[in-house]
C-alpha positions as CSV (number, residue, x, y, z in Angstrom):
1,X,-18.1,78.6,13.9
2,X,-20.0,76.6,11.2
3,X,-22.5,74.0,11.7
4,X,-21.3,72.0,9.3
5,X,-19.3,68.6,9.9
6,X,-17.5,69.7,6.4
7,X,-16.6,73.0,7.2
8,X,-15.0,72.2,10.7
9,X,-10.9,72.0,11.0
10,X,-9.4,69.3,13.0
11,X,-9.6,70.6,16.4
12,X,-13.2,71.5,16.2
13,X,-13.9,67.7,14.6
14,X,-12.3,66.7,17.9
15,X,-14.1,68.5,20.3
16,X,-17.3,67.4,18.4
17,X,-16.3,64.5,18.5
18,X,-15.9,64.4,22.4
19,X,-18.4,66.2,23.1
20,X,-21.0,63.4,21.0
21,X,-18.9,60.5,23.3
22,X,-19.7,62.1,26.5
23,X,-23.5,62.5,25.6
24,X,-23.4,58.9,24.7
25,X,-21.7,57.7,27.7
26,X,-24.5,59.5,29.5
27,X,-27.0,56.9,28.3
28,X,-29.8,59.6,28.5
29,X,-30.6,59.8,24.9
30,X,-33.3,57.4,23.4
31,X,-32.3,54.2,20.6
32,X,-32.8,56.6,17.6
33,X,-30.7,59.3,18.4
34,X,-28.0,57.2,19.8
35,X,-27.8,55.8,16.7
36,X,-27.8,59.1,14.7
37,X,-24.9,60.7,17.4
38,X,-22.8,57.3,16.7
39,X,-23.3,57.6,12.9
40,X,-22.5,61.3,13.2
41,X,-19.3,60.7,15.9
42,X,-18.0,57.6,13.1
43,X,-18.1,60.2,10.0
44,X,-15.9,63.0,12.4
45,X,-13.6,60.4,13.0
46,X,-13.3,59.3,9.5
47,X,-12.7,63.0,8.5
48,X,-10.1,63.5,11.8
49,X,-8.4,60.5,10.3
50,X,-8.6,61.4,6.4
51,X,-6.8,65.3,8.1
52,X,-4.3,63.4,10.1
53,X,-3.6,61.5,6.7
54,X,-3.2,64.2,4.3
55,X,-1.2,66.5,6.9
56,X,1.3,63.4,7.3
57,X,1.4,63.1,3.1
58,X,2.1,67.1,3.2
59,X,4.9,66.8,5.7
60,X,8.4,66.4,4.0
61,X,11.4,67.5,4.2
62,X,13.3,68.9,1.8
63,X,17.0,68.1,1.2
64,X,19.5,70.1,-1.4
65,X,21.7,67.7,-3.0
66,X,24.5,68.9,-4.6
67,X,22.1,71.9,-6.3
68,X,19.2,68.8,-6.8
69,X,16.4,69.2,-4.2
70,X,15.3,65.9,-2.5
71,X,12.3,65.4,-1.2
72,X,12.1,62.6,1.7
73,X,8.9,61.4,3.8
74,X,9.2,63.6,7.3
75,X,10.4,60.8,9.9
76,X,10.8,62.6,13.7
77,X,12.9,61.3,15.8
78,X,12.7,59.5,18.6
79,X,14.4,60.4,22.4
C-alpha cells in the first residue's frame, strides 16, 4: 500500500481517515501536529467526498427505448 494520500482508493482514505480521528480524540499529540493530522484528516475527506461524487455521476442506468438507448441518473429504491 502507497503512502500517498493520492494514490489511496476509498476504503484506504477511510481507514486513514479513522485512524487520524482516533489519534486526535486521544489528545496526546502536541498543538502543531494536531493541526497537521486535522489538515491531513480534512483533505481525505474532501477526496472520500470528491470519490463518492464521481462514483454517483458514473452510476446510471441504461434503458433501451424502442432501439434508442436512454440513459437515466441511477435512483435505488427505497423498502
Amino acid at each position: 500500500m502507497s503512502n500517498k494520500k493520492e494514490d489511496l482508493n476509498f476504503e484506504e482514505s477511510i481507514k486513514k481517515l479513522e485512524e487520524i480521528a482516533q489519534e486526535l480524540e486521544k489528545g496526546d499529540l502536541d498543538l502543531d501536529s494536531s493541526v497537521n493530522k486535522f489538515e491531513e484528516g480534512m483533505k481525505l475527506s474532501k477526496k472520500c467526498n470528491s470519490l463518492l461524487e464521481d462514483a454517483e455521476k458514473r452510476i446510471t442506468i441504461l434503458l433501451n427505448d424502442n432501439g434508442n438507448l436512454k440513459e437515466e441518473d441511477f435512483n435505488p429504491e427505497e423498502d
